[in-house]
Backbone as a ProteinNet text record, in pm:
[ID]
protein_1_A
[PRIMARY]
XXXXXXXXXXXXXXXXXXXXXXXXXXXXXXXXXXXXXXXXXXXXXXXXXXXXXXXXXXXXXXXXXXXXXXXXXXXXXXXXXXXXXXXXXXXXXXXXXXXXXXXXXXXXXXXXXXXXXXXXXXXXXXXXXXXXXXXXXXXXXXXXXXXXXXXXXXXXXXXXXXXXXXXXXXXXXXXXXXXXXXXXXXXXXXXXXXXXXXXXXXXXXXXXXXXXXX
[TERTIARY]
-9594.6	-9592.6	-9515.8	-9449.4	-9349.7	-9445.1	-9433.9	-9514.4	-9520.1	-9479.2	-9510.8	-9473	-9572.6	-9592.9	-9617.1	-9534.4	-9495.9	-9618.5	-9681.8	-9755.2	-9718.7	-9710.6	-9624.9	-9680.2	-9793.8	-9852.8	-9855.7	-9812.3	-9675.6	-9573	-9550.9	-9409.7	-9409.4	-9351.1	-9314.4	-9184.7	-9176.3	-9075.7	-8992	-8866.2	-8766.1	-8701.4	-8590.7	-8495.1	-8469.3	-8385.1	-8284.4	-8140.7	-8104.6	-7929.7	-7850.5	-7742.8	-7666.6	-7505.7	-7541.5	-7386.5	-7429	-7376.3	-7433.1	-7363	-7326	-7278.3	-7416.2	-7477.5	-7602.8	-7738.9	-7715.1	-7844.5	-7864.6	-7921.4	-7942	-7905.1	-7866.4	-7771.5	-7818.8	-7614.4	-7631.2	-7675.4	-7798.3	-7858.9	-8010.8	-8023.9	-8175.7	-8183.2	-8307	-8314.1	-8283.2	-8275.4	-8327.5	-8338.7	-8427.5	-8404.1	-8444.4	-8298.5	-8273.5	-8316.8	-8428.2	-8445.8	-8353.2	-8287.3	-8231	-8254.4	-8183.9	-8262.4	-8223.3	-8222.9	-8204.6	-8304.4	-8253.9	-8348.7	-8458.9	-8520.8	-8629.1	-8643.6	-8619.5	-8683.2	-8843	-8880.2	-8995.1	-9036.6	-8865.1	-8818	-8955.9	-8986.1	-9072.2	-9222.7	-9270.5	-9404.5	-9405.6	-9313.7	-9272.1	-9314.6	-9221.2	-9263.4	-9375.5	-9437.1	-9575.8	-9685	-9667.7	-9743.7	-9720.5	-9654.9	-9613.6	-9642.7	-9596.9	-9681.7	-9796.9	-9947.5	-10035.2	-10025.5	-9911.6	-9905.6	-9874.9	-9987.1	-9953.6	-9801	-9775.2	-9705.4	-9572.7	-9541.1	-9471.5	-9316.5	-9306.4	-9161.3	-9181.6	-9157	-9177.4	-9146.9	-9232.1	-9237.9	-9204	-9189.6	-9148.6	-9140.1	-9197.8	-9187.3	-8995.1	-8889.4	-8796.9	-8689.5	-8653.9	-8581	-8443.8	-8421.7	-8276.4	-8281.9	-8429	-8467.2	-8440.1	-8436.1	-8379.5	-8224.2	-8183.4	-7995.4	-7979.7	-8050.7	-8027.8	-8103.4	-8032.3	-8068.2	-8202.4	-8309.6	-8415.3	-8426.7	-8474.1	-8519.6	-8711.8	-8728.2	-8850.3	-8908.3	-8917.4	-8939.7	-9083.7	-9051.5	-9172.9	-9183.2	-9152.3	-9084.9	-8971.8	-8965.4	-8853.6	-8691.7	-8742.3	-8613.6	-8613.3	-8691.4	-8761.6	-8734.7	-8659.5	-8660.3	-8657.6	-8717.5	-8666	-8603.6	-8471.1	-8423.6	-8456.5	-8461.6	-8443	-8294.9	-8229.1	-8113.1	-8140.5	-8030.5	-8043	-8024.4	-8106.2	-8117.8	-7988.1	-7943.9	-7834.9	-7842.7	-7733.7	-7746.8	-7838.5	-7862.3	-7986	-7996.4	-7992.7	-8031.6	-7978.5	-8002	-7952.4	-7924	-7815	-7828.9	-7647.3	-7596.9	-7487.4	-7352.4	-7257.5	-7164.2	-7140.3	-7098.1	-7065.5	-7144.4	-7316.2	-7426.1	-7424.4	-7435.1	-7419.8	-7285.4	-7191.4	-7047.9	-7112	-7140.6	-7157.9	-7241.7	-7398	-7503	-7459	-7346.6	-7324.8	-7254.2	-7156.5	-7101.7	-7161	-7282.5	-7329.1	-7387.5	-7451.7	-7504.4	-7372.3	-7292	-7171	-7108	-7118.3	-7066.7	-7168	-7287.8	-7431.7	-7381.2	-7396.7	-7403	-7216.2	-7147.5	-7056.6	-7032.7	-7085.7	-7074.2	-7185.6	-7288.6	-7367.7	-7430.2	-7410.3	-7385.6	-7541.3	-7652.6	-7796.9	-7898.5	-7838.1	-7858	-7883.2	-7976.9	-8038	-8090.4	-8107.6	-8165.1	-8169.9	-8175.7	-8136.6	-8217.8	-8296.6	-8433	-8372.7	-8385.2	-8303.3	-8421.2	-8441.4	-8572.8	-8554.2	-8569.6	-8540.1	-8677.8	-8675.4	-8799.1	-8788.1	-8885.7	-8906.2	-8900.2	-8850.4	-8864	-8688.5	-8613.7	-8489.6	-8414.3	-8368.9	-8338.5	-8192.6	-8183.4	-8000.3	-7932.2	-7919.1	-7799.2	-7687.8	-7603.7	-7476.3	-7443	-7490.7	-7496.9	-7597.5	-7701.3	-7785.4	-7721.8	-7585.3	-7535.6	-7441.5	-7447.5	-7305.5	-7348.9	-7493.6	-7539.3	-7594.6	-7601.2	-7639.8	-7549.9	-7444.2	-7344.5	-7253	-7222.1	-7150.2	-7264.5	-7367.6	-7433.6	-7464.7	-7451.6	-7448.1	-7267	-7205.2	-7064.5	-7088	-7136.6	-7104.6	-7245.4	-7333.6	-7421.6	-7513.2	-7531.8	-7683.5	-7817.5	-7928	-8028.8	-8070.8	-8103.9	-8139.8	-8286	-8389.2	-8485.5	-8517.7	-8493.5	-8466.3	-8637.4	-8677.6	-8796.5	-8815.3	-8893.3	-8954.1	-9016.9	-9014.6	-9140.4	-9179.4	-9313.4	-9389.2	-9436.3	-9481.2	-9524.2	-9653.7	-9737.7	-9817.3	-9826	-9705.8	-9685.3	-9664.8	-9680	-9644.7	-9781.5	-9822.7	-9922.6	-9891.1	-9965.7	-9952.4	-9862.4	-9837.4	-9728	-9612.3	-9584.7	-9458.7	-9398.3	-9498.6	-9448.3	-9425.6	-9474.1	-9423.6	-9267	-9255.6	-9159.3	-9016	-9049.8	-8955	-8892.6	-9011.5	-8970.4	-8895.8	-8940.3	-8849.5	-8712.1	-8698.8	-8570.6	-8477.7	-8578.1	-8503.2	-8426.9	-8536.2	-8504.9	-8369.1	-8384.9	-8271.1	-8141	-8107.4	-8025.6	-7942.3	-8063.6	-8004.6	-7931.6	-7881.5	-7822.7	-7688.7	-7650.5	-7513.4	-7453.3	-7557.3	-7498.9	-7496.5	-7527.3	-7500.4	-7613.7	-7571.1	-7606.2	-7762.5	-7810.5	-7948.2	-8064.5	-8052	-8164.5	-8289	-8393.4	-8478.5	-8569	-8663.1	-8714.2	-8875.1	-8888.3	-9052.4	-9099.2	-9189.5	-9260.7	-9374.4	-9349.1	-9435.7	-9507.8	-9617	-9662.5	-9702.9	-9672.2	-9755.5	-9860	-9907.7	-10026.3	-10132	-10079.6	-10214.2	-10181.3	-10081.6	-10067.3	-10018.8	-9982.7	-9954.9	-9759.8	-9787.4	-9699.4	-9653.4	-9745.3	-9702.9	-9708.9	-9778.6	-9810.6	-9656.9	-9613.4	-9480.6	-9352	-9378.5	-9285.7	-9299.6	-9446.1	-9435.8	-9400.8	-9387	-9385.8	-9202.5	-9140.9	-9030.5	-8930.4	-9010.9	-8955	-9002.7	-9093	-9164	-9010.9	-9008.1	-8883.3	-8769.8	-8746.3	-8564.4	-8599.5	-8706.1	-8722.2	-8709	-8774.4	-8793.6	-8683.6	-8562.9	-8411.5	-8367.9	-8311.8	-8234.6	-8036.6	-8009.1	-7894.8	-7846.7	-7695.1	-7654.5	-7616.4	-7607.1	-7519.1	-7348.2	-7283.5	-7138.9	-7123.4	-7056.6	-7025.7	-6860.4	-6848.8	-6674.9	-6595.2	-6729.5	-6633.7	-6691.6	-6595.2	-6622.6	-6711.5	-6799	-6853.5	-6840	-6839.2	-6810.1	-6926.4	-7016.1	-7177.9	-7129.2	-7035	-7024.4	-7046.3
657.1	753.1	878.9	947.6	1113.9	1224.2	1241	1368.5	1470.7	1470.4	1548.8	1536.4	1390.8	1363.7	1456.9	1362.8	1464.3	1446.2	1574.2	1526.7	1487.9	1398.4	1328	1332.5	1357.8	1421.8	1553.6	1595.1	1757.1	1761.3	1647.5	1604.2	1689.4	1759.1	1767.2	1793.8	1743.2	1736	1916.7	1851.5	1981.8	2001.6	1859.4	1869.2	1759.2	1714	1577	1639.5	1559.5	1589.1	1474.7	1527.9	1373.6	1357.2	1451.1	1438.6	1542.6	1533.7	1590.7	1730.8	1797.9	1934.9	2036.9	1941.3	1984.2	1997.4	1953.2	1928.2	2075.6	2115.8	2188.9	2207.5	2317.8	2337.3	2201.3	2178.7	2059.6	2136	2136	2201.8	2165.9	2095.7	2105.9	1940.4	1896.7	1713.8	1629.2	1535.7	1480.2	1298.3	1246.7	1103.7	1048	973.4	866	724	734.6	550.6	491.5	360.9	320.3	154.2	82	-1.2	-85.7	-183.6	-276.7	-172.4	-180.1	-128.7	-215.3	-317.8	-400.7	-391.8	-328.7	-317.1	-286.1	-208.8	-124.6	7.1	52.3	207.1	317.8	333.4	439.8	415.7	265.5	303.5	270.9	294.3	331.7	468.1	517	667.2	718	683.1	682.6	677.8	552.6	525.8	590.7	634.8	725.3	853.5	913.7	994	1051.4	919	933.9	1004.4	976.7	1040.2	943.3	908.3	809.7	828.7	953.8	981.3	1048.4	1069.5	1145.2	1109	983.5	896.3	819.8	823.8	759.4	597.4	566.5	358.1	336.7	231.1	173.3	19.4	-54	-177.5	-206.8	-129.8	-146.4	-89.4	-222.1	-160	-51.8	-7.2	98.2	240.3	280.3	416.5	524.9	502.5	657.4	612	729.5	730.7	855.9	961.7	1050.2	1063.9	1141.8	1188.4	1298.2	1231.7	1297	1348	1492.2	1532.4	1621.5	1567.7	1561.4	1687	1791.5	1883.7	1852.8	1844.8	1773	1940.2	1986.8	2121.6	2195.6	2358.6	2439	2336.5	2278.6	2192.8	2038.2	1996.8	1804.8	1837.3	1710.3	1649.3	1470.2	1411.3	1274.8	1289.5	1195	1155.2	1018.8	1004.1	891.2	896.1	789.3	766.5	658.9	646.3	530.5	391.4	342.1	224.9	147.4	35	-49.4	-198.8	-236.5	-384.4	-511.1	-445.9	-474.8	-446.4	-336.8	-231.1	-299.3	-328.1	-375.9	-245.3	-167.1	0.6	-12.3	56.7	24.1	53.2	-4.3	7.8	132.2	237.5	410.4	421	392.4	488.7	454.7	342.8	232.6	301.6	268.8	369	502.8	578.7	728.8	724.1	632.1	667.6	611.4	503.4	443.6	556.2	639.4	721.4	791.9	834.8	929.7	935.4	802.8	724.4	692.5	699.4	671.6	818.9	895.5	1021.9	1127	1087.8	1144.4	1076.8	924.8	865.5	928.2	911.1	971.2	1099.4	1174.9	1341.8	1395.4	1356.5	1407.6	1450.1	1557.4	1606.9	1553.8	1619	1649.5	1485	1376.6	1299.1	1231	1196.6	1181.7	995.9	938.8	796.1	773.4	613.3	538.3	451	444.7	332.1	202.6	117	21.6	-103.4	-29.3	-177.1	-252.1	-338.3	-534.7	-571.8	-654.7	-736.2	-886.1	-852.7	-973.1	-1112.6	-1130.8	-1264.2	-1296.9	-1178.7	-1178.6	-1080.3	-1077.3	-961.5	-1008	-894.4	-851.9	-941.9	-897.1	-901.4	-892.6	-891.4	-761.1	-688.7	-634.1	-475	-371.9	-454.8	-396.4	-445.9	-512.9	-582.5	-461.3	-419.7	-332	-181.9	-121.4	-12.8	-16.8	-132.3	-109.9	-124.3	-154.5	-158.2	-57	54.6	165.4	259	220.4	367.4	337.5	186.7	162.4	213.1	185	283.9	413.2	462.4	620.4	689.4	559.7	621.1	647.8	645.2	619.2	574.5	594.9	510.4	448.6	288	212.3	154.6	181	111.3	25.6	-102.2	-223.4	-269.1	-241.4	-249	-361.7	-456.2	-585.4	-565.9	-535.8	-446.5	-625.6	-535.5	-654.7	-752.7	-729.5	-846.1	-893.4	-846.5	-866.9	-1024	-1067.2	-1111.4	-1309.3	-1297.2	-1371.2	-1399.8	-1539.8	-1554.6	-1503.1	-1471.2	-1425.4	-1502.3	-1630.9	-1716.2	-1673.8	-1702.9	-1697.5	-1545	-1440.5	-1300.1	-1270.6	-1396.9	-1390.1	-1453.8	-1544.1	-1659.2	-1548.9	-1469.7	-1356	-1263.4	-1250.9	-1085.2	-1167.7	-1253.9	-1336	-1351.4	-1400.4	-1440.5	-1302	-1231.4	-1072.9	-986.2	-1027.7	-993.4	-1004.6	-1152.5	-1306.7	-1240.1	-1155.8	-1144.5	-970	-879.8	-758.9	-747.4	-826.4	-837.8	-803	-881	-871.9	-771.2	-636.1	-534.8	-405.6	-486.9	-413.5	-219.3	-133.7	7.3	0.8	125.8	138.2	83.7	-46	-107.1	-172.9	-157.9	-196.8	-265.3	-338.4	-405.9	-399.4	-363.6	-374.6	-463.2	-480.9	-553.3	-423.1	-431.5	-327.2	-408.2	-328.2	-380.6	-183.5	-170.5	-32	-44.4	-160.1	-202.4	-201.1	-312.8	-301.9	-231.8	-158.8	-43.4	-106.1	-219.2	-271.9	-234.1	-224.1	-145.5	33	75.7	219.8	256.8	239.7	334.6	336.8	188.2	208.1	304.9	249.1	363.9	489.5	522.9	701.7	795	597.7	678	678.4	611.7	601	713.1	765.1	836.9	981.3	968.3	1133.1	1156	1040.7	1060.9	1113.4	1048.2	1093.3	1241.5	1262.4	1426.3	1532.5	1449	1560.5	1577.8	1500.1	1480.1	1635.5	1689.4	1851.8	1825.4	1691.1	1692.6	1652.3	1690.1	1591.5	1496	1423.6	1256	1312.6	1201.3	1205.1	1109	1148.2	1025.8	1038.7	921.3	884	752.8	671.1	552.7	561.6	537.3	489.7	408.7	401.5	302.4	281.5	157.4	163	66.1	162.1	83.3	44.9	18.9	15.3	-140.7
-2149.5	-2260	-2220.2	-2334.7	-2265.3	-2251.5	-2165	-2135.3	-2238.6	-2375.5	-2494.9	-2591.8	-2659.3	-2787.9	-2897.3	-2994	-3121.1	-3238.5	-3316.9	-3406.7	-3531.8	-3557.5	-3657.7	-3772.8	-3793.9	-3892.7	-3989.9	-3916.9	-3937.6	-4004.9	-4028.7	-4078.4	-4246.2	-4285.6	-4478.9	-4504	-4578.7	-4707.4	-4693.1	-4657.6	-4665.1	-4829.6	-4794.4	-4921.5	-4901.9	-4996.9	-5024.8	-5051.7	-4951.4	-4996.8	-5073.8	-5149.9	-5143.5	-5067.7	-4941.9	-4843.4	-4752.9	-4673.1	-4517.9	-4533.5	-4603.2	-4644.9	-4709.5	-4777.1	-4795.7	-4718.2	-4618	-4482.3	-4440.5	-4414.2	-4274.6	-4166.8	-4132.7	-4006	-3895.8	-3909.7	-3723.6	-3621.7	-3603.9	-3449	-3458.8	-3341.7	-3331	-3272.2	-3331.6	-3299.4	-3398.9	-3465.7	-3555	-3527.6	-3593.6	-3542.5	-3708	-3743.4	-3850.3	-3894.2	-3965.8	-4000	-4128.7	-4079.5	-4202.2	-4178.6	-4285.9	-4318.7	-4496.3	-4490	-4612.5	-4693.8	-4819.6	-4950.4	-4929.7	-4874	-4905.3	-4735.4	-4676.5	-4525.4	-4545.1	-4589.4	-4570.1	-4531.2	-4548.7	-4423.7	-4507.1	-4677.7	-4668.3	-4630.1	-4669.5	-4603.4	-4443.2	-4362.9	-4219	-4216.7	-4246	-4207.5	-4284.6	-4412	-4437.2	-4354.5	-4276.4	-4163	-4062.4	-3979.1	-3860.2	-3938.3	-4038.8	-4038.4	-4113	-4102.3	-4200.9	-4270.5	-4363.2	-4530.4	-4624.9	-4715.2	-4867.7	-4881.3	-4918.8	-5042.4	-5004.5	-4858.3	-4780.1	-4801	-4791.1	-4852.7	-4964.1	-5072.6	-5193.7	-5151.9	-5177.7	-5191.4	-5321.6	-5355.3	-5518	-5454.6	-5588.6	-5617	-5618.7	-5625.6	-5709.8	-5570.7	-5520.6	-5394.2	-5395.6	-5308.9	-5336.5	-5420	-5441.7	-5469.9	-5427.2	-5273.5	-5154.5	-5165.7	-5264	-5305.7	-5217.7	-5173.2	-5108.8	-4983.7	-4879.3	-4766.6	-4786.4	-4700.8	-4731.7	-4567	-4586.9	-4436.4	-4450.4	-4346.2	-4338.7	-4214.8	-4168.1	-4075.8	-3992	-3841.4	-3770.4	-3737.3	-3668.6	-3605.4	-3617.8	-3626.6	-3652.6	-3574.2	-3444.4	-3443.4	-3421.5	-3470.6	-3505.6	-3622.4	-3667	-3798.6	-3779.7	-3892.3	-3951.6	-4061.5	-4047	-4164.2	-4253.6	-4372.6	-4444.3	-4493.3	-4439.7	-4515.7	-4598.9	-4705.1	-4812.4	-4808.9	-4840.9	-4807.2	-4837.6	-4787.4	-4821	-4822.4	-4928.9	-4942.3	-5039.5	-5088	-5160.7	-5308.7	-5352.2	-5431.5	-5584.2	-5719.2	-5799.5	-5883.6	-5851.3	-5932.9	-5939.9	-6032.8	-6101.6	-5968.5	-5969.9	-5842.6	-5754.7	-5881.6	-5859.1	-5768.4	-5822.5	-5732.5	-5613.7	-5591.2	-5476.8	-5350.8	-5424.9	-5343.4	-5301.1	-5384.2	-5367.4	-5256.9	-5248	-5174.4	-5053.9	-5034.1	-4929.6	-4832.6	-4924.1	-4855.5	-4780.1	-4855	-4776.1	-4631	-4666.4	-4524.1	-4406.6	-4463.2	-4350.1	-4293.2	-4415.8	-4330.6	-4276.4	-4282.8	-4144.7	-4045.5	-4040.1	-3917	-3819.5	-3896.3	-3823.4	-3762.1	-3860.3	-3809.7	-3769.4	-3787.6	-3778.3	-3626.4	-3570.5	-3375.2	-3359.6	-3444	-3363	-3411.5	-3413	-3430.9	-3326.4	-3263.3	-3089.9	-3116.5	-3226.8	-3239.3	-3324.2	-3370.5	-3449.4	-3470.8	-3575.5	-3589.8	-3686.3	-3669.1	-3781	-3793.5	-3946.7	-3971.7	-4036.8	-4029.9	-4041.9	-4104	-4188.7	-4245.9	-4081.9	-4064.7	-3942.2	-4012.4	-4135.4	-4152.5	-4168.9	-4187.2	-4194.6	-4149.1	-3984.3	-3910.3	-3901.9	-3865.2	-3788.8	-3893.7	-4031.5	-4104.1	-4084.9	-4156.6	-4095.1	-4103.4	-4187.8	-4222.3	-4099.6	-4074.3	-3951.9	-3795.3	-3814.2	-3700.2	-3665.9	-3774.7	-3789.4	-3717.6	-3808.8	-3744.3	-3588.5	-3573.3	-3444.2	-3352.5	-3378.4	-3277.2	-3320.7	-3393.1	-3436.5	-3328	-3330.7	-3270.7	-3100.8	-3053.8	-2931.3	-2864.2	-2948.8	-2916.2	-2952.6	-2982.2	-3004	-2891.9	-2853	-2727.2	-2779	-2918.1	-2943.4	-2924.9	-2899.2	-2844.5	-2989.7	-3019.5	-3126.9	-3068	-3212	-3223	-3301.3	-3318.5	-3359.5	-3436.2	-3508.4	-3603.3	-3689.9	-3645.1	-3718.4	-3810.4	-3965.4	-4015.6	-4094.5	-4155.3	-4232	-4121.9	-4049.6	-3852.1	-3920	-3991.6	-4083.9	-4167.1	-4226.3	-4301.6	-4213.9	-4039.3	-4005.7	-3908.6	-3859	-3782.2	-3639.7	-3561.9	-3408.7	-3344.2	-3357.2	-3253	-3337.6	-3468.3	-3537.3	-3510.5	-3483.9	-3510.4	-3308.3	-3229	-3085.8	-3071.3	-3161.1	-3152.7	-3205.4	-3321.7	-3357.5	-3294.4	-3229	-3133.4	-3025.4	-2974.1	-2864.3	-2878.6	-3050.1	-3051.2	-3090.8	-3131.6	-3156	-3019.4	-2925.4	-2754	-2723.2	-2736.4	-2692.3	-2725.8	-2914.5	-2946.8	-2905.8	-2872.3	-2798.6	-2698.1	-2585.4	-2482.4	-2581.7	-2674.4	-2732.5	-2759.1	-2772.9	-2828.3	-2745.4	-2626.3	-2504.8	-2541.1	-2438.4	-2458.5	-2469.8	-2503.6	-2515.1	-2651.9	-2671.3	-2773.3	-2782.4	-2820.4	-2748.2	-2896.5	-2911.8	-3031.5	-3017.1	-3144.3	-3153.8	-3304.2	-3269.7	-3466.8	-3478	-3584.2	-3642.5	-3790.3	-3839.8	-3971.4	-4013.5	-4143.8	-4213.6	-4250.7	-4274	-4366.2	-4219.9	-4135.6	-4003.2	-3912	-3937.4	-3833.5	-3699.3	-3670.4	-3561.7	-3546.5	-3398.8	-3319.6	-3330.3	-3372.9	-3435	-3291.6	-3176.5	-3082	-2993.2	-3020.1	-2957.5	-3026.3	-3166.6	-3253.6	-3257.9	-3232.1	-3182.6	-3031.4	-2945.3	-2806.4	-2812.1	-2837.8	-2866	-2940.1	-3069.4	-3096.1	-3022.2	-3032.3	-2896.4	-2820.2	-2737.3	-2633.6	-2663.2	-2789.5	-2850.2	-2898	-2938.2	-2980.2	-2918.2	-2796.2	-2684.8	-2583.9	-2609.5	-2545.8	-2541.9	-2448.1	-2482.3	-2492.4	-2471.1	-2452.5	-2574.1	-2677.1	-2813.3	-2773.6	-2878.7	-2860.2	-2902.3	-2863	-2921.4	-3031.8	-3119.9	-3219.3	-3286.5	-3174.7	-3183.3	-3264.6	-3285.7	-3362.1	-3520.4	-3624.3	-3750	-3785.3	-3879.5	-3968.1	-4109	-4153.5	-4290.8	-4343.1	-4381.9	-4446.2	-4620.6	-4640.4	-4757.5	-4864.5
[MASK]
++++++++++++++++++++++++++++++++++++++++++++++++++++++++++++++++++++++++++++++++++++++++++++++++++++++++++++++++++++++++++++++++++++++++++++++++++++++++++++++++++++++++++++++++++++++++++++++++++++++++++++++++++++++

């Protein structure tokens, strides 16, 4: 565990942007979850940070069109970026929100980690093939998130993570994989020790190669 866990329960609601011109000064920490519109990315951070209502859930995937920041501390933040891939919402919005998600991850200096959640019954897309290897080049640390672990019996949700393991070697740099569930709360202790760490980093990341989440 890091010698100084974050209370994640602290977490509220700043603003929503819809382009990284609107954020809050680049300075400080911040650590980004993104994720298929049908990942599970808001009741994630619901759960991490026992709050119902903290990231809006919906039956109706592709809802988070904007950059949401969330304040742990004067210099901790989480981001929600918008979900991708998924979303049945008219092309424009889709373009616009994609953009936006592409020009954080690129510019964005105080961006210290990269959470990328996967429904464990259908991981590493390519769109999540993509973020995770844009941010293993640019030196990012990635946390590779099985969500819904819930939804699978104890061997099948061992047999996953195995083959999830199997497939990180490929993408070389710092990635590491957990299963998580929001509902039974399983694996949160790793997702908070994990992110504790990237928070508590004093050094920025660099971010030198392109992505195109579009």
């Amino acid at each position: 565990m890091t010698d100084s866990p974050i209370n994640f329960s602290q977490a509220r609601f700043l603003t929503s942007a819809p382009n990284i011109r609107q954020l809050p000064a680049d300075e400080g920490i911040e650590v980004a979850f993104a994720g298929r519109s049908n990942a599970g990315k808001s009741s994630a951070l619901n759960a991490l940070t026992r709050q119902r209502q903290l990231a809006r859930t919906s039956k109706t995937p592709g809802r988070t069109q904007l950059i949401n920041v969330f304040t742990l501390t004067e210099s901790q933040r989480l981001i929600d970026l918008p979900g991708y891939g998924f979303a049945k919402v008219p092309l424009e919005i889709k373009l616009k929100w994609q953009k936006s998600l592409g020009e954080y991850l690129q510019m964005r200096k105080c961006l210290r980690g990269l959470v990328v959640l996967m429904d464990i019954r259908h991981p590493f897309k390519d769109l999540d093939q993509e973020l995770i290897h844009w941010a293993v080049s640019s030196n990012i640390a990635v946390l590779a998130v099985l969500t819904k672990a819930d939804k699978l019996k104890s061997g099948a949700r061992k047999k996953a993570l195995m083959q999830a393991e199997e497939a990180v070697p490929a993408f070389g740099g710092d990635v590491k994989v957990i299963t998580f569930s929001s509902t039974s709360k399983h694996g949160l202790p790793q997702l908070e020790d994990t992110l504790s760490q990237w928070l508590n980093q004093d050094d920025a990341g660099q971010h030198d190669s392109p992505i195109d989440v579009a």
